[in-house]
C-alpha positions as CSV (number, residue, x, y, z in Angstrom):
1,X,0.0,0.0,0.0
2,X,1.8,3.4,-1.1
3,X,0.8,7.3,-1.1
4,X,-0.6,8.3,-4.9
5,X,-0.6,11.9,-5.8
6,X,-2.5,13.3,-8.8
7,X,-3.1,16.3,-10.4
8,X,-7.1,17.3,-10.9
9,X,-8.2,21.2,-11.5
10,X,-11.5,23.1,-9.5
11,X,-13.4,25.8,-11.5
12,X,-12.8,29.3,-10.0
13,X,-15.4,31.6,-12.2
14,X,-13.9,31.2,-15.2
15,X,-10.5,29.6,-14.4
16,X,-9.2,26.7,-13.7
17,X,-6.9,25.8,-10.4
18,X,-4.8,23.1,-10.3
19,X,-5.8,20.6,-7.4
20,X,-3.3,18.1,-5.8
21,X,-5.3,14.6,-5.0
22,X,-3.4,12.7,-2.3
23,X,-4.6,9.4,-1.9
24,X,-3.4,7.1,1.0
25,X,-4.4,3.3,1.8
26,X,-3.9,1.2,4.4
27,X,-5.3,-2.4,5.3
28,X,-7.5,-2.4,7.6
29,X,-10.5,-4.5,8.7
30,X,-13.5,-2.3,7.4
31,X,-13.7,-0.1,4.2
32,X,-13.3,3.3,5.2
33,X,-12.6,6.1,2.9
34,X,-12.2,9.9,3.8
35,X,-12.1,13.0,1.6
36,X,-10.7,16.1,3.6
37,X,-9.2,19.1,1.8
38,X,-12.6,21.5,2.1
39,X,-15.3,19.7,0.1
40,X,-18.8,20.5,-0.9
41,X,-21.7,17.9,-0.4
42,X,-21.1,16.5,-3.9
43,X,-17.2,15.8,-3.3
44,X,-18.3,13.9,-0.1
45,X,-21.0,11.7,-1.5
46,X,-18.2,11.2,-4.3
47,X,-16.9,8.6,-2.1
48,X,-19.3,5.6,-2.8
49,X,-19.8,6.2,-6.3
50,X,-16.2,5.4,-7.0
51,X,-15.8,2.7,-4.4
52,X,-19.1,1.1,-6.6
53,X,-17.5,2.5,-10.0
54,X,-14.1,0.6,-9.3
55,X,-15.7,-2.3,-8.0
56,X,-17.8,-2.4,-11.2
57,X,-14.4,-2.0,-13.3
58,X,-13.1,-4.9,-12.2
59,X,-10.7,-4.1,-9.1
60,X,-11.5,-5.6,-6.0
61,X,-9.9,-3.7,-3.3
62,X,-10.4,-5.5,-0.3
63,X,-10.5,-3.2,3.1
64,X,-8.7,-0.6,3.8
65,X,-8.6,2.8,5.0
66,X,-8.1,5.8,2.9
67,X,-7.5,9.4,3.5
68,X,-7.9,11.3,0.2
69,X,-6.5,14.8,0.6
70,X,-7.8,17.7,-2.2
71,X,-5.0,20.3,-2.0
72,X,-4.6,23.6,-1.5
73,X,-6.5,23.1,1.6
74,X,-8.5,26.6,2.0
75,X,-10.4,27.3,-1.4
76,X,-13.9,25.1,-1.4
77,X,-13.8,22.1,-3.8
78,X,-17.0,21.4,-5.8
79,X,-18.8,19.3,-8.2
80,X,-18.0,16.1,-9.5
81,X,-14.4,16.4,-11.6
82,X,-12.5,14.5,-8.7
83,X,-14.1,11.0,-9.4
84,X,-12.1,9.5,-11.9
85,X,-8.4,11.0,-9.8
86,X,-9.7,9.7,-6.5
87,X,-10.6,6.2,-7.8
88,X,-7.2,6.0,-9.9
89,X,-5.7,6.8,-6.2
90,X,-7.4,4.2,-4.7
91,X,-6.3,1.8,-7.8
92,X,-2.8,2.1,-7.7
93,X,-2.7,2.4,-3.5
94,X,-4.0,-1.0,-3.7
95,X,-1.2,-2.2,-5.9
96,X,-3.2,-2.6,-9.4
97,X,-1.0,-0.1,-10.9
98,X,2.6,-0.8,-10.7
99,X,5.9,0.7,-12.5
100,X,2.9,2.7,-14.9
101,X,4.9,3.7,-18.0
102,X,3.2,7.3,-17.4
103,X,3.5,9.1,-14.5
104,X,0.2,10.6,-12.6
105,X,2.0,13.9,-11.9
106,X,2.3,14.8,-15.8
107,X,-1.0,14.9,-16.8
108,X,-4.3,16.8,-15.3
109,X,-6.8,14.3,-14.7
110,X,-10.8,15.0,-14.4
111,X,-13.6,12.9,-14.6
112,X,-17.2,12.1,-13.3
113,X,-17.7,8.5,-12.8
114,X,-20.8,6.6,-13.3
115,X,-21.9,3.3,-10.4
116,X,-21.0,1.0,-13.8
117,X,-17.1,2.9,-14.1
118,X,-18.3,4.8,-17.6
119,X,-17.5,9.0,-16.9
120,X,-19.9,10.8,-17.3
121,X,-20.0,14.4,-19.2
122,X,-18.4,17.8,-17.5
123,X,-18.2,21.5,-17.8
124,X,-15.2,23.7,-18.2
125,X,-13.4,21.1,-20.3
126,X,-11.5,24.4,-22.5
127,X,-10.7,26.3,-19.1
128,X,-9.1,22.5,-18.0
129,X,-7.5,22.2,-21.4
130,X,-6.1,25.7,-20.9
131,X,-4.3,25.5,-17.2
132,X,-2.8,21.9,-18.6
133,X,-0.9,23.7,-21.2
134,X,0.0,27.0,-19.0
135,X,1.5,24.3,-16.8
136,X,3.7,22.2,-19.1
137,X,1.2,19.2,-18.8
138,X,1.9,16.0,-21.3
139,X,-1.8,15.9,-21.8
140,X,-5.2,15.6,-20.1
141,X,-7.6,12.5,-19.7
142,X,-11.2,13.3,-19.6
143,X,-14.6,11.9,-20.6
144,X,-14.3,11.3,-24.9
145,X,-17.2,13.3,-25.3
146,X,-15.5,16.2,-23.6
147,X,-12.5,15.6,-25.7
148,X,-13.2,17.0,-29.1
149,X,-13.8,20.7,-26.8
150,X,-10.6,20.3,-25.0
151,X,-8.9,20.1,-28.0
152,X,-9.1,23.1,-29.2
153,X,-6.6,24.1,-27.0
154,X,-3.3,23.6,-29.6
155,X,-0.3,22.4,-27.9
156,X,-1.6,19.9,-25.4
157,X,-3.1,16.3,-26.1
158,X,-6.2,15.2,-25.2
159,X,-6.8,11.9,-24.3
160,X,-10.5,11.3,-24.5
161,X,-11.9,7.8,-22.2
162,X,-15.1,6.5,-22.0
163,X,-14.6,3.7,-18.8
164,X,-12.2,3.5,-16.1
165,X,-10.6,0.8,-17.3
166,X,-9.1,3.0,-20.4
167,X,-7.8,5.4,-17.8
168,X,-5.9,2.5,-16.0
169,X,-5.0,1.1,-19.5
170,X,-3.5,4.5,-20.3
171,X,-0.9,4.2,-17.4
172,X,0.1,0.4,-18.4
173,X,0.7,1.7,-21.9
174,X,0.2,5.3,-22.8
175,X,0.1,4.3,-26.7
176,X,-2.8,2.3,-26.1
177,X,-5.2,5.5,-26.7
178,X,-4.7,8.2,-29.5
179,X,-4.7,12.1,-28.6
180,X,-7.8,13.3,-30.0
181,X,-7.9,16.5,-32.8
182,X,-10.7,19.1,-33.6
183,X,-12.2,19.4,-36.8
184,X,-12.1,22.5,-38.7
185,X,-13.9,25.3,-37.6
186,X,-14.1,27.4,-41.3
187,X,-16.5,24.2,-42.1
188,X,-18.5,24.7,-39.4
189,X,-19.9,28.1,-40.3
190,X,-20.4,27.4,-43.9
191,X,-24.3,26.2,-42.9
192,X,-25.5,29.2,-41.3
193,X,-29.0,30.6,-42.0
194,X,-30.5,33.0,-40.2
195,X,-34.1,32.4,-38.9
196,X,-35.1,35.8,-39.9
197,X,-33.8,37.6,-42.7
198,X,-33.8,41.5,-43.3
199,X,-35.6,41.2,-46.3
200,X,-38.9,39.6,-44.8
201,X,-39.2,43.0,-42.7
202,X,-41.7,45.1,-44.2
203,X,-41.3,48.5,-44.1
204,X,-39.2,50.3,-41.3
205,X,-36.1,51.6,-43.2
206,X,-34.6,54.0,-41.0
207,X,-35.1,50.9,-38.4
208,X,-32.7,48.6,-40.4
209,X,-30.5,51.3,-41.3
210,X,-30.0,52.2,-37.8
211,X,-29.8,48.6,-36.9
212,X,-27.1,48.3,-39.5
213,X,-25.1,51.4,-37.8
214,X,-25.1,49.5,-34.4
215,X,-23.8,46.1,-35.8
216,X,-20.9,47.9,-37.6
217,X,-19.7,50.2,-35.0
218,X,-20.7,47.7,-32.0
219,X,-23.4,50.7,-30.6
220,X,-26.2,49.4,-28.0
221,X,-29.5,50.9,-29.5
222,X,-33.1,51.0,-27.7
223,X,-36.1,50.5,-30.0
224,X,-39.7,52.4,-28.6
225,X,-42.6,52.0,-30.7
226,X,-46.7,50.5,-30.0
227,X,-47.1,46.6,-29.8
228,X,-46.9,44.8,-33.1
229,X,-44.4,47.2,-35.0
230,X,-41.7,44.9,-35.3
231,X,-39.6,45.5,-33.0
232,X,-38.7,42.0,-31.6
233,X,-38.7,40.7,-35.0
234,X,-36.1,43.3,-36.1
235,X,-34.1,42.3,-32.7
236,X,-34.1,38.8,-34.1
237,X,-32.7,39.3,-37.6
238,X,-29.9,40.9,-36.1
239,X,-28.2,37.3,-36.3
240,X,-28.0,37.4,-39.9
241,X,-26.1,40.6,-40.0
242,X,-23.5,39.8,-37.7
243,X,-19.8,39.2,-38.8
244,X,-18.3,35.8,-38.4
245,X,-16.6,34.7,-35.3
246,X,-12.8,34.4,-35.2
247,X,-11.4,31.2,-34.0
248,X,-10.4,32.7,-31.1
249,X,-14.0,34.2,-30.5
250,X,-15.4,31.3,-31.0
251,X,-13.1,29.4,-28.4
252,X,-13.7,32.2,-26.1
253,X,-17.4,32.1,-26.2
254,X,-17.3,28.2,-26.0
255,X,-15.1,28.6,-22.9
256,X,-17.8,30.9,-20.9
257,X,-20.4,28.4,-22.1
258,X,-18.9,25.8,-20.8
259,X,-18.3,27.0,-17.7
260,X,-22.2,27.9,-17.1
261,X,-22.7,24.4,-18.0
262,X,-25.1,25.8,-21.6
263,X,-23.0,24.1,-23.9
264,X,-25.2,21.6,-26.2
265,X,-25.2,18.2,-25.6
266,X,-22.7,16.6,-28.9
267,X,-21.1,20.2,-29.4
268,X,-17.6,21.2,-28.7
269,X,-17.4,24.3,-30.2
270,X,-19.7,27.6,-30.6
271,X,-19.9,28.9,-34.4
272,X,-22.3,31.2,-34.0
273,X,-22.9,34.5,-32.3
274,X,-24.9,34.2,-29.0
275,X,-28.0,35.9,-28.9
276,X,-29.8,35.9,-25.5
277,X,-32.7,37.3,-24.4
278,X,-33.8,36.7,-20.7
279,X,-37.4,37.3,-19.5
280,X,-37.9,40.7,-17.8
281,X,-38.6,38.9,-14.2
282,X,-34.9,38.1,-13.9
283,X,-32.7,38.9,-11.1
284,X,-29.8,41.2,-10.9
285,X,-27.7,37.6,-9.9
286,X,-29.3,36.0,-12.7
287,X,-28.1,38.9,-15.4
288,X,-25.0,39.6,-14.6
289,X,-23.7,36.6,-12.0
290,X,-24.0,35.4,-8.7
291,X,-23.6,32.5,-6.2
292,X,-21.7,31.8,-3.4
293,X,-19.4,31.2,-6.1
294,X,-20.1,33.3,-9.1
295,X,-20.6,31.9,-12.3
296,X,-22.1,33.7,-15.5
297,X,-24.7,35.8,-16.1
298,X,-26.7,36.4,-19.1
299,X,-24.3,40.0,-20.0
300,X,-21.4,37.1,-20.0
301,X,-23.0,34.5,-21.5
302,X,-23.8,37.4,-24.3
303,X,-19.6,38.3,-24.6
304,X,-19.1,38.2,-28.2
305,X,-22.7,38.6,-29.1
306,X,-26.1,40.3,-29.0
307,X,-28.1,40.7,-25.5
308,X,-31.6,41.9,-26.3
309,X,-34.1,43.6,-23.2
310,X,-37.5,43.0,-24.4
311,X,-39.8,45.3,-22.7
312,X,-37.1,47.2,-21.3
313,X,-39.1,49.0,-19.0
314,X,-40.7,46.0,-17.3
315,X,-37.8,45.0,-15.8
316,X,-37.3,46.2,-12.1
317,X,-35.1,48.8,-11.8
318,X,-32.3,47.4,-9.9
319,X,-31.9,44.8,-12.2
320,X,-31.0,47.5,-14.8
321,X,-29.0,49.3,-13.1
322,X,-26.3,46.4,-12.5
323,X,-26.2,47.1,-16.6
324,X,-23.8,50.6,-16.0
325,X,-20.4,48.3,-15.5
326,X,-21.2,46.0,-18.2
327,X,-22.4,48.3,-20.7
328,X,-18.8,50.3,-19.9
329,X,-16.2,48.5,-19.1
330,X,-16.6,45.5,-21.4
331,X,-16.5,43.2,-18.3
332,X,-18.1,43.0,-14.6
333,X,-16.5,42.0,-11.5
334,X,-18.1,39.9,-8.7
335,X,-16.7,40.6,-5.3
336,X,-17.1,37.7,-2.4
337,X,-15.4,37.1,1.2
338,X,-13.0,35.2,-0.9
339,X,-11.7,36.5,-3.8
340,X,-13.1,38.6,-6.8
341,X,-14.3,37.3,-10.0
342,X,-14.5,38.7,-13.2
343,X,-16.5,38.5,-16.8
344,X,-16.3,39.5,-19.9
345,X,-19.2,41.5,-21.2
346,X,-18.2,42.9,-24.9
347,X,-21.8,42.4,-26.0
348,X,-24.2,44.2,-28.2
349,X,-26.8,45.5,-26.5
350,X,-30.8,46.0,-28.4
351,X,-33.6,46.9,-25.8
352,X,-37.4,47.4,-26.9
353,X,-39.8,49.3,-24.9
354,X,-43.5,50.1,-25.4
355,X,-43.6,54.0,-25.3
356,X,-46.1,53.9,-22.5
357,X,-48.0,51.0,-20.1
358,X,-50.8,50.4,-22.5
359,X,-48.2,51.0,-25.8
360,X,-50.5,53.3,-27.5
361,X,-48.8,56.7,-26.7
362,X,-48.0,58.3,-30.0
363,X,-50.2,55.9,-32.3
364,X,-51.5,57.4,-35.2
365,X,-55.1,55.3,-34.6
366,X,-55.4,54.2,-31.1
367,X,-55.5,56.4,-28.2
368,X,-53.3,56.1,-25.3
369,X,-55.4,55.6,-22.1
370,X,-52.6,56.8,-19.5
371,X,-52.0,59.3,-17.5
372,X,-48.9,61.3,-17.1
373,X,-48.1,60.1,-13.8
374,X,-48.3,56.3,-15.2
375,X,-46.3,57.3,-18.2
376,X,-43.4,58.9,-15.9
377,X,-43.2,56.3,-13.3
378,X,-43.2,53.5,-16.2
379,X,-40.2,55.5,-17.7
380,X,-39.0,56.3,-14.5
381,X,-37.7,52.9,-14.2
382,X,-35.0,53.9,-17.0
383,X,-32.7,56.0,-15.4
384,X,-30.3,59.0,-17.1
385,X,-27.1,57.1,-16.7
386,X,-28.3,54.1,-18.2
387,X,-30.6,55.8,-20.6
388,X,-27.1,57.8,-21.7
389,X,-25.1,54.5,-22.2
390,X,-27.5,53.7,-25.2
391,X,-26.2,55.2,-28.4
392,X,-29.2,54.8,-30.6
393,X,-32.3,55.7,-29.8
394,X,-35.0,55.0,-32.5
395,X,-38.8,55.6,-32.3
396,X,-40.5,52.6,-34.4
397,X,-44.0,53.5,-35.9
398,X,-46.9,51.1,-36.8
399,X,-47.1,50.2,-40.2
400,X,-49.4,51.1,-42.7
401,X,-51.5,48.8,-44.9
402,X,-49.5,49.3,-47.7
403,X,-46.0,49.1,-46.5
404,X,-47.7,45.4,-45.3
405,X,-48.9,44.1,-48.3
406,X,-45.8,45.9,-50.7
407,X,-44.0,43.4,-52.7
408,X,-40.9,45.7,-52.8
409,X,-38.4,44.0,-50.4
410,X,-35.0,45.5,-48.8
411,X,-31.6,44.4,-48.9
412,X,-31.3,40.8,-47.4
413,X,-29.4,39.9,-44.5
414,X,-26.1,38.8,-46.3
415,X,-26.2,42.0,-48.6
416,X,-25.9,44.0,-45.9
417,X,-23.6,41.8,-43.4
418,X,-20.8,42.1,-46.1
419,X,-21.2,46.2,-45.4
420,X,-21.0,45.2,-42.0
421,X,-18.0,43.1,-42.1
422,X,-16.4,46.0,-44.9
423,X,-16.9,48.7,-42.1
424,X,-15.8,46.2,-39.2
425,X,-12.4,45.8,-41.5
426,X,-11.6,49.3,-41.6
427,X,-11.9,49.4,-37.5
428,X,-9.9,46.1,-37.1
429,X,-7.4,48.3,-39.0
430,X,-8.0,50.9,-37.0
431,X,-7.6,49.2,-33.4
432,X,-7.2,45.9,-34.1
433,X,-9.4,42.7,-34.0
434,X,-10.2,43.3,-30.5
435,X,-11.7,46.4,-30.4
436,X,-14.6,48.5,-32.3
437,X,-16.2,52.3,-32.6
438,X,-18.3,51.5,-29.7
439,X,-15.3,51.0,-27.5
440,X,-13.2,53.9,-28.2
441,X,-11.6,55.9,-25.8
442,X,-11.0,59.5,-25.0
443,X,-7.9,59.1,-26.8
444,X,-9.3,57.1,-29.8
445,X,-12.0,60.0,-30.3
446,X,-9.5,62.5,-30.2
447,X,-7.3,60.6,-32.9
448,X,-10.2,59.3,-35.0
449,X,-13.1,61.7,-35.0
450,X,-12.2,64.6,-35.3
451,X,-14.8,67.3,-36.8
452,X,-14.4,70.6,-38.5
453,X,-15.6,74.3,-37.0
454,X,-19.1,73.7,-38.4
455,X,-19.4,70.3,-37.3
456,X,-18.6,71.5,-33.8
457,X,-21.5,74.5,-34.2
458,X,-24.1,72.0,-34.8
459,X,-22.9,69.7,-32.1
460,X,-23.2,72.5,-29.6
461,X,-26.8,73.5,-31.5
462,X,-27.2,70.0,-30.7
463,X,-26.5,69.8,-26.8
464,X,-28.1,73.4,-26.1
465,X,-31.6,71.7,-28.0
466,X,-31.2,67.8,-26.5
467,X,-29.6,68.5,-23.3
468,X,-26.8,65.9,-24.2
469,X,-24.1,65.1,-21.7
470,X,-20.7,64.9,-22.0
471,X,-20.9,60.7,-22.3
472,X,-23.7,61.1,-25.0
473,X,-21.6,63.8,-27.3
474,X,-19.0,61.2,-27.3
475,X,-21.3,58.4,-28.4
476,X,-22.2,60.5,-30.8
477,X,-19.1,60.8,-32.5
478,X,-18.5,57.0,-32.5
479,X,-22.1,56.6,-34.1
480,X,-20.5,59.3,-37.0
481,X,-17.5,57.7,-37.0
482,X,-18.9,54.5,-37.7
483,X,-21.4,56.0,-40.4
484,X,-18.7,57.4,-42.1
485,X,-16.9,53.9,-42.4
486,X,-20.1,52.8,-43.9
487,X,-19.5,55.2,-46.3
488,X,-16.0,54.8,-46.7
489,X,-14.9,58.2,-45.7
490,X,-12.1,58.9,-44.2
491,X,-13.3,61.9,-42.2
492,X,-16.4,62.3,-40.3
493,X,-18.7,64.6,-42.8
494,X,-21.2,67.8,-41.8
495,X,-24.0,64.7,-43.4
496,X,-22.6,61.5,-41.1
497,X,-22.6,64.1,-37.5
498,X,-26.7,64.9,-38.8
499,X,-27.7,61.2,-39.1
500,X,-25.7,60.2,-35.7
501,X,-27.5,63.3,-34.3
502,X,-31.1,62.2,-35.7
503,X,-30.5,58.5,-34.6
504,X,-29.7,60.0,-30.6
505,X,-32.9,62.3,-30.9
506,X,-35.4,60.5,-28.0
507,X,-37.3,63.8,-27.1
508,X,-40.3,61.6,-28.5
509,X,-39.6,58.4,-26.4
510,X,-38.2,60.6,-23.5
């Protein structure tokens, strides 16, 4: 009977931690097994599922007692990855693993095992794949279907298994299982179609064309306009405009999805742009993270993609203000009694509002039945600081009968994502691949968007008229900015600062 150290990992947000898993075994005359090392509830009933799970793999162990130690002993170990290192532990303690061709202390190890020794499926598998190569790891051994996921970490093997018995296997003869590889991810987004396409809208034209302003220059945008006008339609198509994911975009998205445990069952890699779109009862935890110890919320799980706030002013108004860190910083930070955690948040924001409770202020037909108090406090809930972190601001009307039934159609949805991805070039030049109109700086405004003396009398017209803040004039200049790279002008045009103006004017909605 001997000491077996291994090397597992615990999820911290969106990190992994390497964990040391010391396993010790002595004979004794009843089976006793102890897991110390500060485990949750699930790590403690761990211990019978792989006594069964070994048992059921074919290695009688007799009695003993074990201490199984899960170091560093002060951070709180949880879920199910320790499984398949504990029972390996146990496996060679007992002296059914000797002189292994591969040592335990080269490769991470994680695994969920099932009463029958199969593992089971996990989360985090590119986070895992990640801290193995950071740590000059040989490779990682994980559930197969986990495998093809981990892999697209280049540089470290991935050894997918789908019983114990490969795992021991593995260590008697490490050529006995081939790394796995990940397919190619070009071929993946070759199938996309977007559920709704730009050219089955109806109508709205200064609708699409702001929509197309706030997907090239990454600009959040509110839509206000009466029940049925289209608004969450509109929201939808958005997909099909989109530019394509990077590799690395893609890798990063599949990581946080991962992590939150979202990740489709029989994918290992996201090739799309997320769209999400929580219901307006959510909680503040719930949008932008929580727990005892955080994981994702719906601005994160959004990184990289579009997060649309249907009836925008139906959600409670805490809940929106947790948005002001998110919508500015590009990330959010989670602080508990033991340690801080952080998010990404680079997501494009699309709200929808009614203009009033019933939805009918404004309406050309219908009558609005409120009174002014209901249509402040229902406004109300919006306040200035958020209200000023949305660039675009576009009142939607109800269509007519004959904007319904034209047979005239607009540009489709790839028609205008190839000026989307034209104008996203020229700001990838600009800043690089990281970075777009929506996310410039001081300094980047300065440098990039600069206006002549007249543009700067009617930007001052402007602020006396809308009472625009300092925030809102720079967002301004990003919307022109990115109007003008839609035009392929090099300078920001007297006509570009008027439409950037027109799409910010919400004395209507406001």
């Amino acid at each position: 009977m001997t000491l077996s150290r291994l090397h597992c990992v615990s999820l911290i947000g969106l990190e992994a931690l390497l964990v040391e898993v010391e396993v010790d075994v002595v004979k004794s005359d009843k089976m006793i097994l102890v897991i110390v090392g500060l485990p949750d509830t699930a790590v403690r009933e761990s211990k019978d599922r792989v006594l069964t799970a070994v048992k059921n793999g074919g290695f009688q162990l007799g009695l003993f007692y074990s201490t199984v130690n899960l170091a560093p002993g002060d951070i709180k170990k949880e879920g199910v990855l320790y499984d398949l290192p504990i029972a390996l532990g146990l496996i060679r303690s007992s002296g059914f693993l000797k002189d292994e061709k591969a040592s335990f202390n080269d490769y991470l190890i994680v695994g969920e095992l099932a009463l029958s020794g199969a593992l089971r499926p996990l989360t985090g598998a590119l986070a895992i794949a990640q801290l193995a190569k950071d740590l000059g790891k040989k490779g990682v051994l994980l559930p197969k279907c986990n495998a093809e996921e981990a892999a697209l970490v280049q540089g470290i093997p991935i050894y997918g298994l789908d019983h114990i018995k490969d795992a021991v296997q593995f260590f008697q003869n490490p050529s006995s299982i081939t790394p796995v590889t990940n397919s190619s991810f070009a071929c993946r987004q070759a199938d996309f179609n977007p559920s709704v396409d730009f050219s089955d809208i109806k109508g709205q034209a200064h609708v699409k064309r702001a929509l197309e302003i706030a997907v090239s220059g990454g600009h959040n945008i509110v839509l206000s306009g009466p029940p049925g006008c289209g608004k969450t339609l509109m929201a939808k198509a958005l997909t099909g405009i989109m530019p394509p994911l990077t590799l690395d975009e893609a890798v990063e998205i599949t990581r946080i999805h991962s992590v939150a445990g979202i990740l489709p069952e029989g994918i290992s890699l996201c090739t799309q742009r997320p769209f999400r779109s929580p219901h307006h009862t959510i909680s503040y935890a719930g949008l932008i993270g929580g727990g005892a110890h955080p994981r994702p919320g719906e601005v994160s799980l959004a990184h990289l993609g579009i997060l649309f706030l249907d009836e925008l002013a139906e959600f409670a108004r805490t809940v929106l203000e947790v948005l002001r860190q998110p919508l500015e910083d590009g990330k959010v930070t989670i602080s508990r009694a033991h340690g801080n955690y952080t998010f990404p948040t680079q997501f494009l924001c699309i709200a929808a509002m009614n203009p009033c409770p019933c939805g009918y202020l404004g309406h050309p037909d219908k009558p609005c039945k409120d009174s002014q108090l209901q249509i402040d406090r229902y406004r109300g809930k919006i306040s200035g600081p958020l209200w000023d972190r949305l660039d675009i601001h576009i009142d939607v009307a109800p269509l007519r009968y004959s904007e319904m039934v034209q047979q005239k159609s607009g540009d489709s949805s790839a028609v205008i994502r190839q000026r989307v991805i034209k104008a996203r070039e020229k700001q990838n030049r600009r800043f690089g691949k990281t970075k777009t109109n929506g996310l410039m700086s001081a300094a980047d405004i300065k440098t990039h968007c600069a206006i002549d003396a007249n543009g700067w009398k009617i930007l001052q017209m402007a602020i006396d008229h809308m009472g625009l803040s300092a925030r809102a004039c720079d967002r301004i200049l990003r919307v022109a900015r990115t109007i003008a790279d839609l035009e392929s002008s090099n300078s920001i045009e007297e006509a570009h600062l008027l439409e950037a103006l027109n799409l910010r004017d919400c004395t209507k909605s406001r």
